[in-house]
C-alpha positions as CSV (number, residue, x, y, z in Angstrom):
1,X,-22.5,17.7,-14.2
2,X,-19.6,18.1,-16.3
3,X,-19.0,16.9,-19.6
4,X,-16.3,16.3,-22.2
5,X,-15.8,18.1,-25.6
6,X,-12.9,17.3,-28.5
7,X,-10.6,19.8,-28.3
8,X,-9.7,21.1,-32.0
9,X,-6.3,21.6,-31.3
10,X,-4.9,18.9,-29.1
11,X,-6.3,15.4,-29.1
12,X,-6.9,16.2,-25.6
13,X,-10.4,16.7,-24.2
14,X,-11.9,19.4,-22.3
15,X,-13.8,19.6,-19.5
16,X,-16.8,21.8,-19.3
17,X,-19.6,22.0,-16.7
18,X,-23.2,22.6,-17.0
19,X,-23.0,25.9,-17.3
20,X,-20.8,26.1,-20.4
21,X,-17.5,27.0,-18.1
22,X,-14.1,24.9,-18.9
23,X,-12.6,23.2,-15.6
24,X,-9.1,24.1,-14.8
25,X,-8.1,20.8,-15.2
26,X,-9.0,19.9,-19.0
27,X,-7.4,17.5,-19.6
28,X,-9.8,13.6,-17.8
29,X,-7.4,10.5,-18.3
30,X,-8.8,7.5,-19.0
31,X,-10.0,5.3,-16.4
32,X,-7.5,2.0,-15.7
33,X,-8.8,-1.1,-14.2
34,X,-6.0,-3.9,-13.2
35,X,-6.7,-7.3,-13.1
36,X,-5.9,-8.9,-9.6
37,X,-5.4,-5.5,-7.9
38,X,-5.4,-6.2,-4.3
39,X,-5.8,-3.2,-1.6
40,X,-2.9,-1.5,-0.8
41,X,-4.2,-0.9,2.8
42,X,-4.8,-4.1,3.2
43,X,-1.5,-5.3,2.5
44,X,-0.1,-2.4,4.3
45,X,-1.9,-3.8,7.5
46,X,-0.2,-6.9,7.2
47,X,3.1,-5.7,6.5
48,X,3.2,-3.3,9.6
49,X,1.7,-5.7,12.0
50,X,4.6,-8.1,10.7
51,X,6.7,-5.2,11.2
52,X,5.6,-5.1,14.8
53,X,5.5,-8.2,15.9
54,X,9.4,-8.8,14.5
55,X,10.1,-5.5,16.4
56,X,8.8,-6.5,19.6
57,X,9.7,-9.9,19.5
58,X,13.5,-8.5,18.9
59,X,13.0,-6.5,22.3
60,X,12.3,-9.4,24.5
61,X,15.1,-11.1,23.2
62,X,17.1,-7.9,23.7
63,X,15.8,-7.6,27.1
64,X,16.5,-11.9,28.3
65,X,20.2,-11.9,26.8
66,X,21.3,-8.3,28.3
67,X,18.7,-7.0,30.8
68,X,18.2,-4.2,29.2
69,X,15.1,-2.6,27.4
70,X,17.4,-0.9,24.3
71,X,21.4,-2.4,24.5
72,X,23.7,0.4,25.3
73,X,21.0,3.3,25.9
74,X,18.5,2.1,29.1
């Protein structure tokens, strides 16, 4: 359990544990909540399936017009 202290010479707090030792990291920021926040990997999802379906879609277009898996290299 760790809890924190006023520190008298920064307005800074510090971190200490149950048994009276400082952490290494002294300094806890404030918690942030954002209003509306939606999940990044949920978004990400979307955006790389998009990403994939545009991508493949492009190759079978690729491949009717020319024949050829990747123009100019297969």
């Amino acid at each position: 359990m760790t809890t924190s202290t006023p520190s008298l010479t920064a307005k800074k707090s510090l971190v200490v544990t149950e048994y009276g030792k400082q952490n290494v990291f002294a300094y806890e920021p404030p918690i942030q909540l954002e209003e509306g926040y939606s999940s990044y990997s949920k978004e990400a999802e979307k955006t790389n399936g998009r990403w994939a379906m545009i991508g493949f879609v492009s190759l079978m277009v690729s491949y009717v017009f020319t024949g050829q898996v990747l123009p100019g290299v297969f």
